[in-house]
N, C-alpha and C positions, 0 to 999 in steps of 0.2 A: 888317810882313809877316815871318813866321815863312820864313827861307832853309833849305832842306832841303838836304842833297844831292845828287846825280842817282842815288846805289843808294836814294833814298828818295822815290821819284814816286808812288806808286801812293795810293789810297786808304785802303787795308789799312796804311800808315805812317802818319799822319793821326791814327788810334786810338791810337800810340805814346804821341801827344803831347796829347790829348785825346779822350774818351768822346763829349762833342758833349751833353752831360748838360741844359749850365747850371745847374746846382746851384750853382756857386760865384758867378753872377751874380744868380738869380733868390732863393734862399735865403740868400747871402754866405758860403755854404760851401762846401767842397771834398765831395764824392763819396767813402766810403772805396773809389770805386774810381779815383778818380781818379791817372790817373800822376803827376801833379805835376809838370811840367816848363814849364809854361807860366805867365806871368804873366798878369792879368786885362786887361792891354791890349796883352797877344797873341791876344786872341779877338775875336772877330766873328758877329754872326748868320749866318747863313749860306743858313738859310730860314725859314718861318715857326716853327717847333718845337726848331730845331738851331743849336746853339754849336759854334764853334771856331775851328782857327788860320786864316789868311786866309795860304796859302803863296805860294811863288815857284814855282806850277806852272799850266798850264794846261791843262783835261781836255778832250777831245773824247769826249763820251761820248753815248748816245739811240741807240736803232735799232741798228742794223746800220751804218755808215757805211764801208763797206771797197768799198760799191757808188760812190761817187765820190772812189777813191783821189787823183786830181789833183787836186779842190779843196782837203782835207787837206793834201797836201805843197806846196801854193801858201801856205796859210794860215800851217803851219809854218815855212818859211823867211821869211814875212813877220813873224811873231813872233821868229824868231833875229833878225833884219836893226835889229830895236828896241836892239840890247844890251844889253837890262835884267837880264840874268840871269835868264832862265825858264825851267824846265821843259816841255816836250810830251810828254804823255799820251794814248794815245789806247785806249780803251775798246772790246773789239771780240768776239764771241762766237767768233773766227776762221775762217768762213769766209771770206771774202774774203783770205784773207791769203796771197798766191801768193806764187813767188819772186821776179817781178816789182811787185807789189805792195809788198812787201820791202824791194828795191832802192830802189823811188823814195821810199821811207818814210827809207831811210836815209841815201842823196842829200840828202835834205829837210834831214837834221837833226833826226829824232823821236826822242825819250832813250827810252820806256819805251812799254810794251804792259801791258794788263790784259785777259787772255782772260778773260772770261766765260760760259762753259760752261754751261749751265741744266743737260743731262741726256746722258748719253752714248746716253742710248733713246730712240729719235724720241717712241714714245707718250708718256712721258712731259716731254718739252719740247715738244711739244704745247701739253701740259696747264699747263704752268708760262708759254707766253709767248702763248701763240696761235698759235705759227704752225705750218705744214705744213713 
């Protein structure tokens, strides 16, 4: 497992450290875009199509999840309470995210946020997720 950080949670760092290419697996070469920081048994499939590092992070990402704050920040202290050294990520378009909301995220012990914003235009995030 590739140890990150905690200013290094996000998805968007990931890329830092690998493209997710498989070229240097599937080919036994390097990418000339590859960043080269990774050895070949710091990778991992990941999904069916996608290589890379297998980090000390754990993402909560799908949906909107900011509609069951409490399960979330149950979850996350039950992943601190492990003392594996892990990250908590949690993936979220920010609605949900009051000041309360907040609070009990940070109670919890959650390291990092990724707001994912589709469209600052409703029509057009609409269009982009489906939803109203």
């Amino acid at each position: 497992m590739y140890k990150e950080p905690r200013s290094n949670v996000t998805s968007w760092h990931a890329h830092e450290l690998c493209r997710g290419c498989g070229s240097c697996i599937i080919l036994e070469r390097r990418s000339k875009y590859c960043p080269g920081k990774l050895r070949l048994d710091q990778l991992t499939l990941l999904d069916d199509l996608t290589w890379g590092p297998a980090r000390n992070i754990v993402s909560f990402t799908g949906e909107d999840l900011t509609c069951q704050p409490e399960f979330y920040a149950e979850a996350t202290k039950e992943i601190k309470s492990l003392g594996l050294d892990l990250w908590v990520l949690f993936e979220t378009n920010g609605y949900g995210l009051t000041p309360s909301t907040l609070d009990l995220f940070k109670e919890a012990g959650l390291d990092s946020f990724w707001l994912d914003i589709k469209a600052y235009d409703d029509e057009v995030h609409r269009k982009l997720t489906g939803f109203k």
